[in-house]
PDB file of N, CA, C and O in Angstrom:
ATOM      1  N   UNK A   1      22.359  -8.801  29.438  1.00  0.00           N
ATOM      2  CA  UNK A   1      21.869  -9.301  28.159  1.00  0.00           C
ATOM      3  C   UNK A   1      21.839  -8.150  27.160  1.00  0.00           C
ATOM      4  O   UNK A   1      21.552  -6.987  27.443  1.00  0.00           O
ATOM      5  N   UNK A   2      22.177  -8.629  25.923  1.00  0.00           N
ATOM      6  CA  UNK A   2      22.114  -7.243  24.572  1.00  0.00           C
ATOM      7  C   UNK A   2      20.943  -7.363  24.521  1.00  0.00           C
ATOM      8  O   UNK A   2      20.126  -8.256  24.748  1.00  0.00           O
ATOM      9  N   UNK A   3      20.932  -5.935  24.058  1.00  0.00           N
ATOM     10  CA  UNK A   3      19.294  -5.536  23.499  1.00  0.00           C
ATOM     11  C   UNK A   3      18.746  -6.702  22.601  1.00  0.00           C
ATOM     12  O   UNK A   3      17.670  -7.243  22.857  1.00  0.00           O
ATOM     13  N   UNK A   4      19.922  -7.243  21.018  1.00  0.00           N
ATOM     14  CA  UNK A   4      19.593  -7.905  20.516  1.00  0.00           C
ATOM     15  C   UNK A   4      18.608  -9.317  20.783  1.00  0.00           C
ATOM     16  O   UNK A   4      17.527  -9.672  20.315  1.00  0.00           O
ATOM     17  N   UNK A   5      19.512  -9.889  21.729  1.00  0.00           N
ATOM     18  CA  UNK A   5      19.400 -10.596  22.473  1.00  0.00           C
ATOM     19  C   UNK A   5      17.931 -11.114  23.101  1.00  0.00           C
ATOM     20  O   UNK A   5      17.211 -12.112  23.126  1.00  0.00           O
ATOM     21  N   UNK A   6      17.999  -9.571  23.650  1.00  0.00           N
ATOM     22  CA  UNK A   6      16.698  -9.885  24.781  1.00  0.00           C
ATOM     23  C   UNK A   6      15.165  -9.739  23.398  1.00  0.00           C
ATOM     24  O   UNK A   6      14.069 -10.288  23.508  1.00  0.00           O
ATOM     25  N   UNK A   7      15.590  -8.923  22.341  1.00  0.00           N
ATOM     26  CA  UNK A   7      14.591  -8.488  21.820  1.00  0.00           C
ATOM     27  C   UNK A   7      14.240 -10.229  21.048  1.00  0.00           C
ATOM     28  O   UNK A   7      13.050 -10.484  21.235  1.00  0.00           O
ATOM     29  N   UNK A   8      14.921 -11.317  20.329  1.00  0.00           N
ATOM     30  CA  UNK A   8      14.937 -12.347  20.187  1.00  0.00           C
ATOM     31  C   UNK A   8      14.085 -13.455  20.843  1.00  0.00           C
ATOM     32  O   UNK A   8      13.326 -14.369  20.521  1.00  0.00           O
ATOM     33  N   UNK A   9      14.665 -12.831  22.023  1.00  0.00           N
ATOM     34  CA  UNK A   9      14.094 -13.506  23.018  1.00  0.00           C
ATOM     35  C   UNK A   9      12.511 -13.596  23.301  1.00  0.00           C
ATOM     36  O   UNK A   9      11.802 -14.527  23.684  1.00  0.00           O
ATOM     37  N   UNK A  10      12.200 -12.076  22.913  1.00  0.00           N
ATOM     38  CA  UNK A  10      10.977 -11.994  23.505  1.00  0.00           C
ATOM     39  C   UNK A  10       9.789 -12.225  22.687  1.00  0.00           C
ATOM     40  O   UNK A  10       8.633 -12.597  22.887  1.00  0.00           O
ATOM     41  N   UNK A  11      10.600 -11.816  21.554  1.00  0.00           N
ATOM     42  CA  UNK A  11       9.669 -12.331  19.932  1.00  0.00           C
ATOM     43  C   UNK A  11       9.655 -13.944  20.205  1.00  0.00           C
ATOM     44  O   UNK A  11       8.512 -14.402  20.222  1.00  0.00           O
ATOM     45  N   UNK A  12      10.582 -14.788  20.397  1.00  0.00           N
ATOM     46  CA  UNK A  12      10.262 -16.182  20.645  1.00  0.00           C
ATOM     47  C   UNK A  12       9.273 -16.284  21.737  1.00  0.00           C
ATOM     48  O   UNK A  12       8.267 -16.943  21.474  1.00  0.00           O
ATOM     49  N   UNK A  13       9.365 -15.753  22.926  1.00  0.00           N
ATOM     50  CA  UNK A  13       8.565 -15.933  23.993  1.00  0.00           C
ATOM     51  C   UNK A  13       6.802 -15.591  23.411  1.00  0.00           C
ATOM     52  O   UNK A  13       5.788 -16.043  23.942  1.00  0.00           O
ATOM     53  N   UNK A  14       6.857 -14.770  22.318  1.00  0.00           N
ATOM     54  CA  UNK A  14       5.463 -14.153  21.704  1.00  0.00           C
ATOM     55  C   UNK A  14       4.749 -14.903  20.854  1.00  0.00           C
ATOM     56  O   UNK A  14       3.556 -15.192  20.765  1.00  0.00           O
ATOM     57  N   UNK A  15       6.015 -15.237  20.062  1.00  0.00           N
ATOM     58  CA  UNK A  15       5.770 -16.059  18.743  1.00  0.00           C
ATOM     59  C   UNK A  15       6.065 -17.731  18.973  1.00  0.00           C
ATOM     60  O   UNK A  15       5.161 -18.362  18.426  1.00  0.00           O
ATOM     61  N   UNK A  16       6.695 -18.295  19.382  1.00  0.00           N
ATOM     62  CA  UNK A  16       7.024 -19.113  19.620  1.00  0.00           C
ATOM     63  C   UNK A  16       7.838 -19.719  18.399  1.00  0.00           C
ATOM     64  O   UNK A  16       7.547 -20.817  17.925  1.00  0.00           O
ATOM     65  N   UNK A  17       8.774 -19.008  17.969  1.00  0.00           N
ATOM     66  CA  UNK A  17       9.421 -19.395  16.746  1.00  0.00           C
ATOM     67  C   UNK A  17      10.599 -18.510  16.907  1.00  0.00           C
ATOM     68  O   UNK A  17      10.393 -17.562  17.665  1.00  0.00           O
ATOM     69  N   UNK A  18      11.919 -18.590  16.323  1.00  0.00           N
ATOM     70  CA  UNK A  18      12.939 -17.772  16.378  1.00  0.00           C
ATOM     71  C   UNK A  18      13.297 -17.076  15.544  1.00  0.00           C
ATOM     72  O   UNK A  18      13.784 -17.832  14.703  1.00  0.00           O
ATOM     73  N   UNK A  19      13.391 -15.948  15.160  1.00  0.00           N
ATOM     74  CA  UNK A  19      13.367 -15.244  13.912  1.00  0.00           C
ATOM     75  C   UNK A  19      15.000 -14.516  13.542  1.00  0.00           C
ATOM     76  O   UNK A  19      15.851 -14.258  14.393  1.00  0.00           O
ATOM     77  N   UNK A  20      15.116 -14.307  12.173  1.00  0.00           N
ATOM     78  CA  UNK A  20      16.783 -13.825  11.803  1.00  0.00           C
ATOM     79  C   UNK A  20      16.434 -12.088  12.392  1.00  0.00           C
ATOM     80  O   UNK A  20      15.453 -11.542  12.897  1.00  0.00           O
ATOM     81  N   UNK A  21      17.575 -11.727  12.069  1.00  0.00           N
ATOM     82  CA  UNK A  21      17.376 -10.152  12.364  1.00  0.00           C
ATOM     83  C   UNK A  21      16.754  -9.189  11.474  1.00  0.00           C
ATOM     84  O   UNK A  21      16.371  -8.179  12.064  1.00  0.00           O
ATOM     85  N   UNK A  22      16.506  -9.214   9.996  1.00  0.00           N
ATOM     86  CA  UNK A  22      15.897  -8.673   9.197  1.00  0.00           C
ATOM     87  C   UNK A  22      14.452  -9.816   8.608  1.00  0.00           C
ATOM     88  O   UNK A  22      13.855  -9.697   7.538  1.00  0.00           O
ATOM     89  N   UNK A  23      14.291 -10.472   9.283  1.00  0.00           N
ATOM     90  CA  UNK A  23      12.817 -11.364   9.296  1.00  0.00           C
ATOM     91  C   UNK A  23      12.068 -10.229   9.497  1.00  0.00           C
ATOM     92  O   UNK A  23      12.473  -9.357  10.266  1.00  0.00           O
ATOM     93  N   UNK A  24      10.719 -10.096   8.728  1.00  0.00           N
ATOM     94  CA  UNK A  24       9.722  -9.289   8.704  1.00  0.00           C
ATOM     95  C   UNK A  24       8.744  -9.864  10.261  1.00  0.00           C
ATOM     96  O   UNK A  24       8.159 -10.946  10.229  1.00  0.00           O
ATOM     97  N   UNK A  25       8.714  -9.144  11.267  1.00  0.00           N
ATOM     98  CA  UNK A  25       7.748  -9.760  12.344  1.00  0.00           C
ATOM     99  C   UNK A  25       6.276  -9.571  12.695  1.00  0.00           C
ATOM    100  O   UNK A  25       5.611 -10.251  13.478  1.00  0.00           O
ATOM    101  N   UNK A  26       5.807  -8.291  11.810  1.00  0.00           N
ATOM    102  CA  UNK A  26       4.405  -7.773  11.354  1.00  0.00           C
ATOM    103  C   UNK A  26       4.079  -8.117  10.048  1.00  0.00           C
ATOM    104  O   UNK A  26       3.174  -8.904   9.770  1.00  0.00           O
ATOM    105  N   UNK A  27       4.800  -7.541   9.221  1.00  0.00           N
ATOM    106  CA  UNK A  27       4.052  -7.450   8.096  1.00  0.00           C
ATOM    107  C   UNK A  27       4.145  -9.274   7.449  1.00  0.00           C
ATOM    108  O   UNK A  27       3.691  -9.501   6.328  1.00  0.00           O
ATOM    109  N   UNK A  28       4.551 -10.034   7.999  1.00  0.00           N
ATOM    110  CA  UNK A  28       4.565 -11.775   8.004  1.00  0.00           C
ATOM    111  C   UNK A  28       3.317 -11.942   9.102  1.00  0.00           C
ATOM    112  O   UNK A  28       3.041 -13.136   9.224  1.00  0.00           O
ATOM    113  N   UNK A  29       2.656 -11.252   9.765  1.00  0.00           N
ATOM    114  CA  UNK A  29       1.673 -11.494  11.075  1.00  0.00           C
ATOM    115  C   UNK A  29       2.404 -12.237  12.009  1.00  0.00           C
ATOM    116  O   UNK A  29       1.580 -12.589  12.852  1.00  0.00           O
ATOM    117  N   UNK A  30       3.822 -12.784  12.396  1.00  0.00           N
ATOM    118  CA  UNK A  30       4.344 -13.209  12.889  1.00  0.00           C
ATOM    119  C   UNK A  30       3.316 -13.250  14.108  1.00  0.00           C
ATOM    120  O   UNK A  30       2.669 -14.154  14.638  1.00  0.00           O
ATOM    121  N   UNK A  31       3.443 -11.910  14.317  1.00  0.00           N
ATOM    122  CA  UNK A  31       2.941 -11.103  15.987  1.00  0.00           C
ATOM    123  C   UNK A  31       1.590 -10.592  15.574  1.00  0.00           C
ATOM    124  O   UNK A  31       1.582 -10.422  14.355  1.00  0.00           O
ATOM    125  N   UNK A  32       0.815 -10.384  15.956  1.00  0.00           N
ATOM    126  CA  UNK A  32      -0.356  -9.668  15.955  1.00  0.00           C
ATOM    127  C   UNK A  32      -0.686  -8.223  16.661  1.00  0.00           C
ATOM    128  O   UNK A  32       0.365  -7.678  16.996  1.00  0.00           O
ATOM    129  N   UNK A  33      -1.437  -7.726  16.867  1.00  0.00           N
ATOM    130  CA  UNK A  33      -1.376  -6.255  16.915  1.00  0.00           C
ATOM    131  C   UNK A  33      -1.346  -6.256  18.419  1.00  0.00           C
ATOM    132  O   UNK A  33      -1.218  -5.154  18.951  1.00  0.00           O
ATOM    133  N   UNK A  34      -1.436  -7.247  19.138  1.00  0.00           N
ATOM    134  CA  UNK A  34      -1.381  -7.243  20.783  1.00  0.00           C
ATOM    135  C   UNK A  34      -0.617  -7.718  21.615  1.00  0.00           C
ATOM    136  O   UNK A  34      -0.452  -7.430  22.800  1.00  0.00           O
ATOM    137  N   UNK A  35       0.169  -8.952  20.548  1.00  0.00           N
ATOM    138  CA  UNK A  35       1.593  -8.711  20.714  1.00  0.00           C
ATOM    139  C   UNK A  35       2.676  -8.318  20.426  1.00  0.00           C
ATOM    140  O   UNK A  35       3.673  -8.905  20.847  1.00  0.00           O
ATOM    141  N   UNK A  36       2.760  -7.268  19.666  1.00  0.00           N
ATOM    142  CA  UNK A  36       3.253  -5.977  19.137  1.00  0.00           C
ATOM    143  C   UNK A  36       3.201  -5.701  20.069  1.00  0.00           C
ATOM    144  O   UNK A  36       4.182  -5.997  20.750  1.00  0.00           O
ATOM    145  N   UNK A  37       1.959  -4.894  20.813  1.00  0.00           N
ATOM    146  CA  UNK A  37       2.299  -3.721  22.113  1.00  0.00           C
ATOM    147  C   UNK A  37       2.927  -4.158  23.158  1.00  0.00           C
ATOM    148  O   UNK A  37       3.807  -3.471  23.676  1.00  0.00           O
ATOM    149  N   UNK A  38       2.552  -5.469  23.680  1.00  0.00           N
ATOM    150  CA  UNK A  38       3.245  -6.557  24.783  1.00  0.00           C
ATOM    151  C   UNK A  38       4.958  -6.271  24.406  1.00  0.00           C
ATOM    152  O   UNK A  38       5.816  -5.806  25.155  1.00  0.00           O
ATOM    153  N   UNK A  39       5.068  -6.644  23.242  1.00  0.00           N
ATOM    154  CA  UNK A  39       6.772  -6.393  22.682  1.00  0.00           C
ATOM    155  C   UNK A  39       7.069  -4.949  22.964  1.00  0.00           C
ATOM    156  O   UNK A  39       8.135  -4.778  23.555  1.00  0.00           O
ATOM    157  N   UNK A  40       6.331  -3.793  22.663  1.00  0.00           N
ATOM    158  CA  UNK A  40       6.536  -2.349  23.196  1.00  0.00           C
ATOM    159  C   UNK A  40       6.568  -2.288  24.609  1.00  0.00           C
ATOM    160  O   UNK A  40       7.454  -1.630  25.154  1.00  0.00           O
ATOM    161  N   UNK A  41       5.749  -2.866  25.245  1.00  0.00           N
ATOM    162  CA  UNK A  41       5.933  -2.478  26.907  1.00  0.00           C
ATOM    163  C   UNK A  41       7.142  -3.234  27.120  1.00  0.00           C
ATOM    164  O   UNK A  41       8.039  -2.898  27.894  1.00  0.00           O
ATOM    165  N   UNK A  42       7.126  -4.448  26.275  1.00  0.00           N
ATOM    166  CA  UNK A  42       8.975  -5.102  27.393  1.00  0.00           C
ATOM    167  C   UNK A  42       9.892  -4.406  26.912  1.00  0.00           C
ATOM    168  O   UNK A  42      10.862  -4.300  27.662  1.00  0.00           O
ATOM    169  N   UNK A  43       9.980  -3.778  25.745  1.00  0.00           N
ATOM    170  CA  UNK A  43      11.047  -2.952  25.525  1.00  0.00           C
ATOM    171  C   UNK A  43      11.243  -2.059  26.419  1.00  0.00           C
ATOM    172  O   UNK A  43      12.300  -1.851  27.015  1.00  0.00           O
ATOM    173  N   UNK A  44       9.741  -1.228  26.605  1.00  0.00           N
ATOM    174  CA  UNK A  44       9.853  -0.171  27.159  1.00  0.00           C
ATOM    175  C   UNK A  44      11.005  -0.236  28.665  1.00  0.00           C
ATOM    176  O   UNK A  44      12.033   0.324  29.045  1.00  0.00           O
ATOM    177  N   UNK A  45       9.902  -1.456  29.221  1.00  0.00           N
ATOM    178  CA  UNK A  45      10.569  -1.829  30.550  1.00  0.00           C
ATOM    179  C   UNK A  45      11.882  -2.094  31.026  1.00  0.00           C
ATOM    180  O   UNK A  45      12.385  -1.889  32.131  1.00  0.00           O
ATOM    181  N   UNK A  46      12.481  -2.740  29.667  1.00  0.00           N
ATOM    182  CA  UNK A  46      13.504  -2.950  29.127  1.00  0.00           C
ATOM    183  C   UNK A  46      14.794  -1.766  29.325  1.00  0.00           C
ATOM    184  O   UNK A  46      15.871  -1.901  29.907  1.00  0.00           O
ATOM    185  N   UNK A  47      14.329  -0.793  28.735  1.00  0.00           N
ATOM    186  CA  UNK A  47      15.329   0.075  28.539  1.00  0.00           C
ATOM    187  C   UNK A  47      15.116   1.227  29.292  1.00  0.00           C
ATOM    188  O   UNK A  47      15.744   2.275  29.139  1.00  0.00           O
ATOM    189  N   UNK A  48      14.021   0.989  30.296  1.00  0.00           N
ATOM    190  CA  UNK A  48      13.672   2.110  31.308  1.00  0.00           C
ATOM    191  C   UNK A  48      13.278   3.532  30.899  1.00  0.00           C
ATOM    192  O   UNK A  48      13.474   4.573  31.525  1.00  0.00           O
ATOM    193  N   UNK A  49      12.580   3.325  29.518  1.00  0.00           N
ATOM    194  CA  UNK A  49      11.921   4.382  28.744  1.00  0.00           C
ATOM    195  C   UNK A  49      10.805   4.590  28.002  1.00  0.00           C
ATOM    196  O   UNK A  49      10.656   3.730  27.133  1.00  0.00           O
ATOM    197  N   UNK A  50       9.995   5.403  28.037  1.00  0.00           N
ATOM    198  CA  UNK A  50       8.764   5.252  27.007  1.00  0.00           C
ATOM    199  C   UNK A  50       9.225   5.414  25.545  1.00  0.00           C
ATOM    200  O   UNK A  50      10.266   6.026  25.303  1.00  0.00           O
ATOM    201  N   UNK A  51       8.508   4.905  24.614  1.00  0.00           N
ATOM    202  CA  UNK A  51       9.271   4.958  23.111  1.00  0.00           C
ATOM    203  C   UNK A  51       7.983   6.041  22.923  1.00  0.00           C
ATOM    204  O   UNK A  51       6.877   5.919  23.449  1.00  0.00           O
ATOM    205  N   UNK A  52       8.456   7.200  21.973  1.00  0.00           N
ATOM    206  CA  UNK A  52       7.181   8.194  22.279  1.00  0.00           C
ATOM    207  C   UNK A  52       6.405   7.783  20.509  1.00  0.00           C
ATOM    208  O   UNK A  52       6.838   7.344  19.444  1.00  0.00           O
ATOM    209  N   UNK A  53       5.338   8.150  20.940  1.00  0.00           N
ATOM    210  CA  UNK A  53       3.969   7.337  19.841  1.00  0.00           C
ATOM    211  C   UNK A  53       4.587   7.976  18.774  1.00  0.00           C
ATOM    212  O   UNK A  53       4.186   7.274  17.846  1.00  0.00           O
ATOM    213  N   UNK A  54       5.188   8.706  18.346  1.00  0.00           N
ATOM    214  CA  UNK A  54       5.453   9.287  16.953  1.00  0.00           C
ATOM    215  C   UNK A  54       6.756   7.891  16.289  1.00  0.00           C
ATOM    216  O   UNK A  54       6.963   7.709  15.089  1.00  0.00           O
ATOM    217  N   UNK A  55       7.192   7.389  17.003  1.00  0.00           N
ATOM    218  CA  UNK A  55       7.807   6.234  16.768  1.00  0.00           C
ATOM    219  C   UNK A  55       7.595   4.853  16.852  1.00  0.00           C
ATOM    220  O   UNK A  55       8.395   3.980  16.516  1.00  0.00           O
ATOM    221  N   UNK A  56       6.709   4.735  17.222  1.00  0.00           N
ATOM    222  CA  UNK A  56       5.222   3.560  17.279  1.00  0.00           C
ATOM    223  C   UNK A  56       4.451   3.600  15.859  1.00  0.00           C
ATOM    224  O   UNK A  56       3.278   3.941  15.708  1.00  0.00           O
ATOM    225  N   UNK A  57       5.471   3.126  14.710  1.00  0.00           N
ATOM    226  CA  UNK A  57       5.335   2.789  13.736  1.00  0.00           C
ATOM    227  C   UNK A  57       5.060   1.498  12.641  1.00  0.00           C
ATOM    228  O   UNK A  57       6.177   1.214  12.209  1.00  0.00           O
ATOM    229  N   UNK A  58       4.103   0.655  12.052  1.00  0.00           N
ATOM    230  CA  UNK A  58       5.460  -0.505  11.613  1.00  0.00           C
ATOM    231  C   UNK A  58       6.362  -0.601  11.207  1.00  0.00           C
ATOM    232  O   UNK A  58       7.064  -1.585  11.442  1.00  0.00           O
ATOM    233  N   UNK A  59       6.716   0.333  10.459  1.00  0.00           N
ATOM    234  CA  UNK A  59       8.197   0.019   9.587  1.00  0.00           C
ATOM    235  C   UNK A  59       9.214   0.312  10.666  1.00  0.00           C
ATOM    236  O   UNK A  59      10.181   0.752  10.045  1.00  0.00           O
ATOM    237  N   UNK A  60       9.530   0.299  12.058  1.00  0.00           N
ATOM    238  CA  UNK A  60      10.500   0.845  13.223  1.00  0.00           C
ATOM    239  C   UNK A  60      10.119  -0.595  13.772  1.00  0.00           C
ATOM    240  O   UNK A  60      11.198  -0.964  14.237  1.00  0.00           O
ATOM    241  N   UNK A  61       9.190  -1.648  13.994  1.00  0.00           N
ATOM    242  CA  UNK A  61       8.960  -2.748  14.958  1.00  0.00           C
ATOM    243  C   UNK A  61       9.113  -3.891  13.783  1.00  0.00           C
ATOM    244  O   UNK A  61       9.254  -4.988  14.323  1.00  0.00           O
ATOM    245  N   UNK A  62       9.132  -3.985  12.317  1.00  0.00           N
ATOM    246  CA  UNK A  62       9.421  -4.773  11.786  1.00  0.00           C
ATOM    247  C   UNK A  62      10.268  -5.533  11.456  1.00  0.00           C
ATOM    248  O   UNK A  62       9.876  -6.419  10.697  1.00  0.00           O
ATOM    249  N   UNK A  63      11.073  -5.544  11.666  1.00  0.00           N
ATOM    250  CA  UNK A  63      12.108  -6.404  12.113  1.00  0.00           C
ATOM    251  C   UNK A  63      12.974  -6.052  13.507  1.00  0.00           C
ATOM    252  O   UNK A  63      12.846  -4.995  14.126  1.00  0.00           O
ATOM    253  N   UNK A  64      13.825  -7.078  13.856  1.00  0.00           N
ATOM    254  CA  UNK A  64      14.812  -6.722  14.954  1.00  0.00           C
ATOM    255  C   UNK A  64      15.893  -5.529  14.817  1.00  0.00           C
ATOM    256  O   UNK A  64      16.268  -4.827  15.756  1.00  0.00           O
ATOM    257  N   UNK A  65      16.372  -5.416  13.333  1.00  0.00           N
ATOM    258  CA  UNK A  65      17.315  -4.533  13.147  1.00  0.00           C
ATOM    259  C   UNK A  65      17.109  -3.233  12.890  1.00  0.00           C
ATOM    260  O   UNK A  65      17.949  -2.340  13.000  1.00  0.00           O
ATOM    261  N   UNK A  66      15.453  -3.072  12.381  1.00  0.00           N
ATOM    262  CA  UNK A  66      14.684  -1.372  13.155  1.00  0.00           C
ATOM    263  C   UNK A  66      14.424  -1.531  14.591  1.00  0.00           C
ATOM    264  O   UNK A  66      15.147  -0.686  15.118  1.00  0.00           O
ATOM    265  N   UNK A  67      14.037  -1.909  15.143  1.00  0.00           N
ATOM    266  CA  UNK A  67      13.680  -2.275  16.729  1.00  0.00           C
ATOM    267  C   UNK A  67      14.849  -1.527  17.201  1.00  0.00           C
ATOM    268  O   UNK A  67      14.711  -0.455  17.791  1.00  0.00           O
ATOM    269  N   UNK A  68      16.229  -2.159  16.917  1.00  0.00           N
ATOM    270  CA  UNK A  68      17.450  -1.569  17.287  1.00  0.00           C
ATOM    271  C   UNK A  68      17.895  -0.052  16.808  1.00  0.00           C
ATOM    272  O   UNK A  68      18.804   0.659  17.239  1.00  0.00           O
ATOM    273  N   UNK A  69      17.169   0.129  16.022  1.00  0.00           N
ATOM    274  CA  UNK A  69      17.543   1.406  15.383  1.00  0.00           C
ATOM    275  C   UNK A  69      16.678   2.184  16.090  1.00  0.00           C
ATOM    276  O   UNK A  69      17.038   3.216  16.657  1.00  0.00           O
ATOM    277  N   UNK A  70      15.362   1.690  16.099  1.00  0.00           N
ATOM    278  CA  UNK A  70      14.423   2.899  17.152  1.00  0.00           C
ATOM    279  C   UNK A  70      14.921   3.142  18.379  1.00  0.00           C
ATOM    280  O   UNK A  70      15.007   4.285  18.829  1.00  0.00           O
ATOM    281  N   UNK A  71      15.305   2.039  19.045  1.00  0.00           N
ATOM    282  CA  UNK A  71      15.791   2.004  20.096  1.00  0.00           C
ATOM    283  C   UNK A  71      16.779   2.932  20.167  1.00  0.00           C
ATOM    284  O   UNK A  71      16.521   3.459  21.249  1.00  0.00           O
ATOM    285  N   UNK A  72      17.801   3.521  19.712  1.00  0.00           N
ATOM    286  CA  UNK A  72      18.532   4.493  19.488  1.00  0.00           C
ATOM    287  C   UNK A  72      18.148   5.575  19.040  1.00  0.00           C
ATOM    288  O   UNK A  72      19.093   6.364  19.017  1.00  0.00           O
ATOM    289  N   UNK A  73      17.114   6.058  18.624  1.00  0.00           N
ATOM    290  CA  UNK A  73      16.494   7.168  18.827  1.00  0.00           C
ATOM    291  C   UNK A  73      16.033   7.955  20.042  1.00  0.00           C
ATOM    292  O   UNK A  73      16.053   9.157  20.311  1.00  0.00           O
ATOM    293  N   UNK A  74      15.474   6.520  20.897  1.00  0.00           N
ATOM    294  CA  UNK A  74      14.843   7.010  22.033  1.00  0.00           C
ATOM    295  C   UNK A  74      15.960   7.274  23.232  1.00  0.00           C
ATOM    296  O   UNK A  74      15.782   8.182  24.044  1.00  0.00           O
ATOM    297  N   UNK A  75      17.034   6.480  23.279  1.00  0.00           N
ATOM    298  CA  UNK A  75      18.216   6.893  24.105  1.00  0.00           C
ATOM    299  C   UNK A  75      19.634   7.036  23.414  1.00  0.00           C
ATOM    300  O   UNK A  75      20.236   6.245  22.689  1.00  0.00           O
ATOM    301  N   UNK A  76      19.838   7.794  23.688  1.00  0.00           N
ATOM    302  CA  UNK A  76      21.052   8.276  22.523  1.00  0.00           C
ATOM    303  C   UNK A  76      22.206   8.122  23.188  1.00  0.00           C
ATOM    304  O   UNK A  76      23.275   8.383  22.637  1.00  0.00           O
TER     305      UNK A  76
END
């Protein structure tokens, strides 16, 4: 499964709604601040990496298409 993909996925599984790729998913409250972190640990788990707290931002989890971009920070 793509990152994209799975990350879609999991925001639906959170939210129960399906969101575009530049849909705002915080700053809309889509997610709330606890499933935000829930979305950080499946990533984490996800990609078999810790995302380190200096990148545990909102503007990096607000949409899918920073998600993807952080995500490439943390494994290059």
């Amino acid at each position: 499964m793509e990152i994209k993909d799975f990350l879609k996925n999991e925001i639906k599984n959170l939210s129960f709604r399906e969101v575009d790729d530049n849909e705002s998913i915080i700053k809309s409250k889509l997610l709330d601040s606890i499933s935000t972190v829930e979305l950080i640990v499946a990533i984490e788990e996800y990609i078999g990496k810790k995302i380190p707290q200096h990148l545990i931002v909102e503007e990096n989890f607000d949409t899918i298409e920073n998600i993807i971009e952080t995500i490439k920070k943390v494994e290059p």
